[in-house]
Structure formats: structure tokens, C-alpha cells
C-alpha positions as CSV (number, residue, x, y, z in Angstrom):
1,X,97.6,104.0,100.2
2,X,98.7,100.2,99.3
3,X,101.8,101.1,97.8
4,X,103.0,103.8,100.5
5,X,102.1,100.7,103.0
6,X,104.1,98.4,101.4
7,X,106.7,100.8,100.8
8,X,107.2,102.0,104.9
9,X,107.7,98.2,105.4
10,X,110.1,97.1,102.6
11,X,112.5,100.2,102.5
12,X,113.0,99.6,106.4
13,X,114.0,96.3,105.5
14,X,116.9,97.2,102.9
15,X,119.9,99.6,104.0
16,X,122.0,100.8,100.8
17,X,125.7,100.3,100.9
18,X,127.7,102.8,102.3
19,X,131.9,102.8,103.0
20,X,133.6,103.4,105.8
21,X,136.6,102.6,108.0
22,X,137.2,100.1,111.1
23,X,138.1,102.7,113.9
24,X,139.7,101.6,117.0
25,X,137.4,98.6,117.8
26,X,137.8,94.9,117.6
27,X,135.5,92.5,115.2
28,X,132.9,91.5,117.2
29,X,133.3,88.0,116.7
30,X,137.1,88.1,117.7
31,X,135.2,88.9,121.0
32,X,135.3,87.0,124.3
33,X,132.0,88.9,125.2
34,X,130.2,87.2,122.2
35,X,128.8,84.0,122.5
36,X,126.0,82.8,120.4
37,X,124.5,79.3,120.6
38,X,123.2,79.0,117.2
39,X,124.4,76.0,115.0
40,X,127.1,76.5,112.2
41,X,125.3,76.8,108.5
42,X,126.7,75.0,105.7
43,X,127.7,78.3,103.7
44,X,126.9,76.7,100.1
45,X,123.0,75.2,101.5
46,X,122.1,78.5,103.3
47,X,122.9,80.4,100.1
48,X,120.9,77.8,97.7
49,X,118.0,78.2,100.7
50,X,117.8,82.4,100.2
51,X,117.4,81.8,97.0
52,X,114.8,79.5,97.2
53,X,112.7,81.9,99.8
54,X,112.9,84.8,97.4
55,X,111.7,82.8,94.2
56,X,108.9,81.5,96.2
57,X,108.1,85.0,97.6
58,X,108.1,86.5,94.4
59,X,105.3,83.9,93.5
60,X,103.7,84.7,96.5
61,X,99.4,84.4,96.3
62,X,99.8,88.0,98.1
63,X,100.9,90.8,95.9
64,X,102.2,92.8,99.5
65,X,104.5,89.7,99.9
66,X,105.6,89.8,96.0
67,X,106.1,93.6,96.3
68,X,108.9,92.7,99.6
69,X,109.8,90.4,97.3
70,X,110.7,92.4,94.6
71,X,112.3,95.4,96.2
72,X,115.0,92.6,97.9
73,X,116.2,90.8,95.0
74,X,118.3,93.5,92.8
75,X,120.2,93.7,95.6
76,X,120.3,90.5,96.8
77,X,120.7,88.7,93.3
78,X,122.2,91.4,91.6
79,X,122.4,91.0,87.5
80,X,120.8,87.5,88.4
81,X,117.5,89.3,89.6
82,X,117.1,90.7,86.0
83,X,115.2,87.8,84.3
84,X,112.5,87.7,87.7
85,X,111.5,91.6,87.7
86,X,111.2,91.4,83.8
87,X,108.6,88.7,84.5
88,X,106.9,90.2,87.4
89,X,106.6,93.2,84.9
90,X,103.3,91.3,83.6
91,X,102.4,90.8,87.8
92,X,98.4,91.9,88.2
93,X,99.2,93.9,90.6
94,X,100.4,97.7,89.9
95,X,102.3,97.7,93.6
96,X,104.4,94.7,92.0
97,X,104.9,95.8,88.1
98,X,106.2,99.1,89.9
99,X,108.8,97.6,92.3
100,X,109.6,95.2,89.5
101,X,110.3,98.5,87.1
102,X,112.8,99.9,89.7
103,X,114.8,97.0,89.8
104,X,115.4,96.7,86.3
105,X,116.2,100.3,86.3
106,X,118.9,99.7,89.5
107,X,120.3,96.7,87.3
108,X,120.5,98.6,84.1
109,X,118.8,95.2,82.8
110,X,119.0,95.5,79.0
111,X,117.3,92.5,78.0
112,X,113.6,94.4,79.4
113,X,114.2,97.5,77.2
114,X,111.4,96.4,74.4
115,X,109.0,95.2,77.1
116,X,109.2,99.0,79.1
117,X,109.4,101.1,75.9
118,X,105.9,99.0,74.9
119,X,105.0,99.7,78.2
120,X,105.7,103.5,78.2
121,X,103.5,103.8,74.8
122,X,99.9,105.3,75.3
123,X,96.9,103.8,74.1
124,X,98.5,100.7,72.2
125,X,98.5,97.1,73.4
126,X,100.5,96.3,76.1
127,X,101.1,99.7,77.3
128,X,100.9,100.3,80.8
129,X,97.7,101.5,82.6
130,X,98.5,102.5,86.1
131,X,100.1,105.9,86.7
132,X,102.0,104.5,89.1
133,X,104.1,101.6,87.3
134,X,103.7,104.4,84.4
135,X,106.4,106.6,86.8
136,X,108.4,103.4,87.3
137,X,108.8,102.3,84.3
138,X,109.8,105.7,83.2
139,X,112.6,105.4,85.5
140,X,113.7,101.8,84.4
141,X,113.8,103.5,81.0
142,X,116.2,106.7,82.1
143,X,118.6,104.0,83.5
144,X,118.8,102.5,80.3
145,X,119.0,105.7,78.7
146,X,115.9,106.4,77.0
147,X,114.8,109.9,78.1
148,X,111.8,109.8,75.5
149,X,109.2,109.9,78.4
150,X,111.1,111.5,81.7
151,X,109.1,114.9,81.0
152,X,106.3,113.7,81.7
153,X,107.1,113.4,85.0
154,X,106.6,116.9,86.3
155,X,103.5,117.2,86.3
156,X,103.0,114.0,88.6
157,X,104.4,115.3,91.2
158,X,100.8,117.5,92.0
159,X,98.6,114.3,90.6
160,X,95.2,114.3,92.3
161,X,96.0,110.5,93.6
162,X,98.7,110.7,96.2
163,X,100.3,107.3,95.5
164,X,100.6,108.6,91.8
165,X,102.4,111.1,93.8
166,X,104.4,109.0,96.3
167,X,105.6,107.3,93.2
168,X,106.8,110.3,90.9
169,X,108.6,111.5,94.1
170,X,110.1,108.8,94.6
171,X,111.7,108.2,91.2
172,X,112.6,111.7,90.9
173,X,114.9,111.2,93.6
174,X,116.4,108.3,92.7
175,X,117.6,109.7,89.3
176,X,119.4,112.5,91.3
177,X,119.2,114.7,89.0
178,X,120.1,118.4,90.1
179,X,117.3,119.9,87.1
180,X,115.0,118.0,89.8
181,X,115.5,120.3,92.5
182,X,113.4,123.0,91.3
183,X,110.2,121.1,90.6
184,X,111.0,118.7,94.1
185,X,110.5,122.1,95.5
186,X,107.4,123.7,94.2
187,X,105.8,120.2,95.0
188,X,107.0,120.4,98.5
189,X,105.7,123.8,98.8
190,X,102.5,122.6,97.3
191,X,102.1,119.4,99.2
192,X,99.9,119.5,102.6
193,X,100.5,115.6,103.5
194,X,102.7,115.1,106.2
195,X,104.2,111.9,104.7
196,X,104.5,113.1,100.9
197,X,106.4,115.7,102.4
198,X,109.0,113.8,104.1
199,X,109.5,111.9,101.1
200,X,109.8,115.4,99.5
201,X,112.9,115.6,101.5
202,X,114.2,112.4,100.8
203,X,114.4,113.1,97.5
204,X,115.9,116.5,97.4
205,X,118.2,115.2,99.6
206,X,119.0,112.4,97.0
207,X,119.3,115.3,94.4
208,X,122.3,117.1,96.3
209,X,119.8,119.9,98.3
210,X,122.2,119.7,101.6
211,X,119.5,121.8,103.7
212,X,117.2,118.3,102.7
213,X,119.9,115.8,104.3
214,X,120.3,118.3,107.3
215,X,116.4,118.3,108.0
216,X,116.6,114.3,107.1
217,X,119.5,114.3,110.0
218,X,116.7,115.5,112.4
219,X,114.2,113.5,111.3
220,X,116.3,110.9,113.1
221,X,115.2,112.3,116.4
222,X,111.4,112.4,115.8
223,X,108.2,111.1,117.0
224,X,107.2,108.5,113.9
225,X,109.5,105.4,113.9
226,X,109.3,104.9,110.3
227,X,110.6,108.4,109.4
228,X,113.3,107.3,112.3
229,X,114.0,104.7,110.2
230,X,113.7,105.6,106.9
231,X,116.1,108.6,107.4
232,X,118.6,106.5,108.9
233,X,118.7,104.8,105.6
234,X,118.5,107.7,103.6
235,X,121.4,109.0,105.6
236,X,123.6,106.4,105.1
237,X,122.9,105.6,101.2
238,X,124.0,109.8,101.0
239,X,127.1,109.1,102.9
240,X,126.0,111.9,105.7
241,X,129.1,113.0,107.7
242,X,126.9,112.8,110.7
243,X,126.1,109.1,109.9
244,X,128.4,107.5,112.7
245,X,127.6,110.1,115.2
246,X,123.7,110.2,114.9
247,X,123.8,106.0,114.6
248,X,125.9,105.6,117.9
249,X,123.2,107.8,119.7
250,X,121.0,106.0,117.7
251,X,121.9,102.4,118.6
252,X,122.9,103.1,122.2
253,X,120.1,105.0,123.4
254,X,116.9,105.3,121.8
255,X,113.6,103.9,123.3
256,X,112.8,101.8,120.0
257,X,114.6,98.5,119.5
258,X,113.7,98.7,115.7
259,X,115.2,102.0,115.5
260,X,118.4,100.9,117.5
261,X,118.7,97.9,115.5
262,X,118.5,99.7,112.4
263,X,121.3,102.2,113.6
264,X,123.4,99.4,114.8
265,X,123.1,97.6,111.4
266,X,124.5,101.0,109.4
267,X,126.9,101.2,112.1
268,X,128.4,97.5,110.7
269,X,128.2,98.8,107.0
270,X,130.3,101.5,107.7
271,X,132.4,99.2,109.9
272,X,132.0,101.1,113.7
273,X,130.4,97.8,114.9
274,X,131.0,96.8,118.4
275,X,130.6,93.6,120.2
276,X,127.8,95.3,122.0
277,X,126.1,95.7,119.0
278,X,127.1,92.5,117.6
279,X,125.0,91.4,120.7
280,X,122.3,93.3,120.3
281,X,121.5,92.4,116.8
282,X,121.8,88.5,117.4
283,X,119.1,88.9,120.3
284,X,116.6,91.1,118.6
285,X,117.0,88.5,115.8
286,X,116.3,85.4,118.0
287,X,114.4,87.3,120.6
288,X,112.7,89.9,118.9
289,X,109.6,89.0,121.7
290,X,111.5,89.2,124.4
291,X,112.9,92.7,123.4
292,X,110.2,94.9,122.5
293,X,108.7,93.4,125.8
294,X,111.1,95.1,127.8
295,X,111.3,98.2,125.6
296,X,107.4,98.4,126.3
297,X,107.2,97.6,130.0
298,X,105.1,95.4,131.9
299,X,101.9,97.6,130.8
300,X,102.0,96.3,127.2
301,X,102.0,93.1,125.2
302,X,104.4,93.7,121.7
303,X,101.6,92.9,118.6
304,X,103.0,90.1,116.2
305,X,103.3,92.6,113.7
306,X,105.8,94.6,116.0
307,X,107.7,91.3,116.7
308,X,108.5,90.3,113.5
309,X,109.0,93.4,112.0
310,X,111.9,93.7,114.7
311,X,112.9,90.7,113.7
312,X,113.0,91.6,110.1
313,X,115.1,94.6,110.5
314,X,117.4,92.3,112.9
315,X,118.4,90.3,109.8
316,X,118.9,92.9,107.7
317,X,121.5,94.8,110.2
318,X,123.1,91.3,110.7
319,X,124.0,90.8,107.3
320,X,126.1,93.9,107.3
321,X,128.3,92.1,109.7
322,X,129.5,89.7,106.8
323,X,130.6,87.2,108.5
324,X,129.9,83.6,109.5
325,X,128.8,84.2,113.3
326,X,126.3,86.6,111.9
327,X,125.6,84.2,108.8
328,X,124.5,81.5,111.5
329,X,122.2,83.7,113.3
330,X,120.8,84.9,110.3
331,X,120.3,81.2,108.4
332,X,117.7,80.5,111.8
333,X,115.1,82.9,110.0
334,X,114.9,81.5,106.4
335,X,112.8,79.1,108.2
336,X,110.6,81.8,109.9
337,X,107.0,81.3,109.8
338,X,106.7,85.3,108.6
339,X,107.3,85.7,104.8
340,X,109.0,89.1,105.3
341,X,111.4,87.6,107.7
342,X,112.5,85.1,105.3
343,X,112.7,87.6,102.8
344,X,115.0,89.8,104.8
345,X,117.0,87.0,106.1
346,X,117.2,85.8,102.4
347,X,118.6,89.5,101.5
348,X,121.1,89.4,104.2
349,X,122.4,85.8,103.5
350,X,123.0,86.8,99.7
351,X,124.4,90.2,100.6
352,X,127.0,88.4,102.8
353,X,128.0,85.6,100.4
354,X,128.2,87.6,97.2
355,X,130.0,85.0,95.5
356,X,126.3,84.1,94.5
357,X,125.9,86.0,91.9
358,X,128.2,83.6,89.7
359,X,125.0,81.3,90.3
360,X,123.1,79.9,88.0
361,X,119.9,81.8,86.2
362,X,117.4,82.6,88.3
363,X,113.8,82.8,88.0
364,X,110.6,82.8,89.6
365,X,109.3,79.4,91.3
366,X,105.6,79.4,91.3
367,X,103.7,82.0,89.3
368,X,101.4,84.7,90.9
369,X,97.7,83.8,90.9
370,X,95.6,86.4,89.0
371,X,94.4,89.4,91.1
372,X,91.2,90.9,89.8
373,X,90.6,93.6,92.8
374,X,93.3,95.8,92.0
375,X,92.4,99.1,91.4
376,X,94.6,101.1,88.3
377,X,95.6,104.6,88.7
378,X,94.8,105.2,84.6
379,X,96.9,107.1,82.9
380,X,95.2,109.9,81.4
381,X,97.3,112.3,79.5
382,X,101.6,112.8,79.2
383,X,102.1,115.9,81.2
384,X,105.2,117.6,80.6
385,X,107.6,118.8,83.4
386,X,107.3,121.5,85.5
387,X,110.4,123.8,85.9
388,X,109.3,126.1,88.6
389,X,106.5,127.7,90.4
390,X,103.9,126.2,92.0
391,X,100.8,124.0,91.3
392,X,98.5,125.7,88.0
């Protein structure tokens, strides 16, 4: 379960780009109801900072902190982030090599093709092990297009080990392929975890099944936070109609500030931001304590892990105001003594100054240390694809 906890954590911290139009509200930092004392950032230092926090997180001694790592800098560094998630291709860990395999595959990064077809290749040296990264990898490959190997990922989808099966889900739904349906399907009706099955949804949703994005709508209402959150982002990568009306409910009036701060963030990529939320955002950035304290009540002390995680979302959803109030806010957090909030404030510094990816070549600062308690999820055999019907 190392990879789905690492996953819950980093995909909360990244919402995907979405368009939308400014409707009958002012910028929020045109505002006279806005004031933040934070101290202006030099633009050009707090871009060469964010950069600096990702290559040293991507070195990180902790593979959880390298995987983070790894799933913030396509985005963030865009064509830039190629030459670090080739290296971290040879990463010990599995949970890195696989989030390092998706971003070449999102970047369409060329220059890795010979290392992932080696990779793909069974039995011969170099090939990869893990099941997992195996799926990845496959992925990277079908981005580049090389569909040698995506049959083989059928049969994944009812693997004994469920991250093998987290995995295949997942990158079956990020190629979005409509022939993906049908298998997405038998697995779902096959599946008895509660969490491979929301991810089930995901990714038939991400395939173009609208009864998926309607039940992913009302997973925006539940009991689990995570799936709160994760189907907000979900929603808003698929360009829901109901995205602006389910965030404003969202943002206004839900008990969780992580899951209104999320809301209000996707809210300000599709440009409905308001100085309310403007607000909002700033304080759960600089006092994410002092916020889930009075979302808990006087019976409850927020956990550290709450706090920053809060605080970690915070950044994200202020960098999707793009501009420099939210830039100064945000530039506070780089020095955070929590990795993943530097990582997300990193991520939402470079996605507001994209004039960064002109930079200079990028790579990793300090290299991993080897990991020797890993465990592999060996590839065994290359199942081919299941078209329909259920589980042999």
C-alpha cells in the first residue's frame, strides 16, 4: 500500500489545468478587502529558489519525499523536468521509477525512449522488475508511441497485488483510450476494494464514460476527504460542467478546510475567484494551525500531519491565482520546515512564473542514497488484454 499512500498525498497536491472565464467578479487583488502582510518576493530569486527545493527533493534520503518530488516537476519544469525523471528512472525505489515513468510519458520526453524500451524487455539486463514501474513505463512508452507492450496491460487490472492494480488503473486512465472502457469495467465489477474502485471511476471517467464523471460529481459530497478531494481534481482536469457549481458549494461551505481550499484553488483556474477566497487561501497558507483548529472545535488539537497537509494544498490553490500577491504568500513556504510544503509551494511558484521554462538544464542536486528494503512486485509473465467479461 506504499504507492496508494503516496499517491492520496501527491495527487491532492497537483490540480490539472482547466479554462474558464472571469464572470462578473473583480481580481482579488484589485480588492480593498484584501490585505496581506507578507513581504514582496524578488520574482527572478523565488523562481531560482523553487527550483532549488525540487532538485533537492528529488534527491531526497526518503523515497516518499522523491516520489512528491517527482509527480510535481513535469508540471512545474515542464520539457526541463525531462533530464531529472530519466535519471530517477534508475531510483531504488519502485514508488519513484514509477512516478518518474509518468512524467516522461506527460512530457513526451524523447531522449528516455532507449532506456524505457530496455526497460520494458523481460528477462534481459536492465529490464524492469517491479510490476508496478513495469505499468508505468508502459505508459511512458504509448506516449511516445510505442504500443509494443500496452496489451499487456489487461490483465493487470485483476493482479493478485493491489498496488500492481492501483497502478494499471491508473495508467489506463490516463491514456483515455475509449477500447479501455470495456476492460475498466469488468475490473470494476470484479474489484471488492473500496479505494480500487473509486479509482475505477476515475479512470473511466478519464476514458469518456459520462455515468463515471456523474458518480465522480457525487463523490464530492462524501464521507472520505481524499475522495472529496481527489474528485474535485478529477473534475476539473475533465472540464465537468458542474465544476463551478459543485466548487462554490465546495469552497463556501463544507466542514473541511482542505476540501474548501482545494475547491477554492479550482475556482481560480477556472477564473470564478473571489476576494473571499483570495482570503481564505492566504490564511490557510500562513495559518494552516489556526484553521483546522477552528474547523475542529475546542474538543480537538489538529495533528501536524493535518496542518501541513492544509498547508500544502493552500499553496497549490494559490498558485492558480498567478499573480504577485499570491506569489508572495506562496514564496513564505519554500522555506517551510515540511518537505511536501516546499514541494507544493515550489510547484505553485513555477506554475505562476512560466517564463521558467526558458531556464537553464535542470537536474537533480544530490543523488538518492541506495534503498535496500524495497520490496519488487516481479513481473512474472506479459498478459495480454482483456476485452470483456470478467476475472478467469
Amino acid at each position: 500500500m506504499v504507492l496508494l499512500g503516496f499517491r492520496k498525498v501527491a495527487v491532492c497536491l497537483l490540480l490539472i489545468a482547466a479554462t474558464g472565464a472571469l464572470v462578473g467578479c473583480r481580481p482579488p487583488w484589485e480588492s480593498d478587502e484584501i490585505v496581506l502582510k507578507v513581504p514582496t518576493v524578488d520574482i527572478a530569486r523565488i523562481r531560482q529558489d523553487a527550483i532549488v527545493v525540487l532538485q533537492h527533493a528529488a534527491g531526497d534520503d526518503l523515497a516518499s519525499n522523491r516520489f512528491v518530488a517527482m509527480e510535481a516537476i513535469p508540471a512545474a519544469l515542464g520539457p526541463k523536468g525531462g533530464p531529472i525523471c530519466k535519471q530517477a528512472l534508475e531510483d531504488p525505489s519502485p514508488e519513484v521509477r514509477v512516478a518518474a515513468a509518468m512524467g516522461i510519458g506527460d512530457l513526451r520526453y524523447k531522449p528516455a525512449m532507449e532506456k524505457l524500451q530496455r526497460m520494458a524487455q523481460f528477462k534481459v539486463q536492465g529490464a524492469e522488475r517491479d510490476a508496478r514501474a513495469y505499468c508505468a513505463v508502459i505508459y511512458a512508452l504509448h506516449r511516445l508511441g510505442d504500443e509494443s507492450h500496452t496489451t499487456n496491460l489487461g490483465s493487470m487490472l485483476f493482479d493478485r497485488e493491489k498496488e500492481v492494480r492501483a497502478v494499471a488503473i491508473m495508467v489506463m486512465g490516463k491514456m483515455g483510450l475509449k477500447a479501455a472502457i470495456s476492460p475498466l469495467k469488468s475490473a470494476l465489477a470484479d474489484e471488492t476494494d473500496d479505494n480500487l474502485r473509486f479509482e475505477l471511476t476515475r479512470a473511466l471517467a478519464r476514458c469518456g464514460d459520462k455515468r463515471s464523471l456523474r458518480r465522480l460529481e457525487g463523490h464530492t459530497i462524501g464521507r472520505f476527504v481524499d475522495e472529496q478531494i481527489i474528485a474535485v481534481n478529477a473534475m476539473l482536469e475533465l472540464q465537468s460542467p458542474m465544476c463551478r457549481t459543485i466548487f462554490t458549494s465546495l469552497a463556501n461551505n463544507d466542514r473541511s478546510p482542505r476540501v474548501r481550499t482545494v475547491a477554492a484553488g479550482g475556482l481560480a483556474e477556472l477564473q470564478h475567484e473571489t476576494p473571499e477566497l483570495f482570503a481564505y487561501c492566504s490564511r490557510a497558507a500562513l495559518e494552516p494551525r489556526q484553521v483546522m483548529q477552528e474547523a475542529l472545535g475546542s474538543t480537538q488539537k489538529p495533528s501536524e500531519k493535518q496542518v501541513a497537509f492544509l498547508q500544502s494544498l493552500a499553496a497549490t490553490a494559490m498558485g492558480n491565482f498567478k499573480h504577485p500577491q499570491a506569489i508572495d504568500v506562496v514564496g513564505k513556504l519554500l522555506k517551510s520546515d515540511n518537505v511536501l510544503v516546499r514541494i507544493a509551494a515550489a510547484a505553485a511558484v513555477l506554475k505562476s512564473v512560466p517564463q521558467l521554462r526558458d531556464a537553464e538544464p535542470i537536474n537533480i542536486i544530490k543523488k538518492a542514497q541506495p534503498v535496500t528494503d524495497i520490496p519488487s512486485k516481479p513481473v512474472t509473465k506479459r498478459p495480454k488484454l482483456h476485452t470483456a467479461g470478467g476475472k478467469d
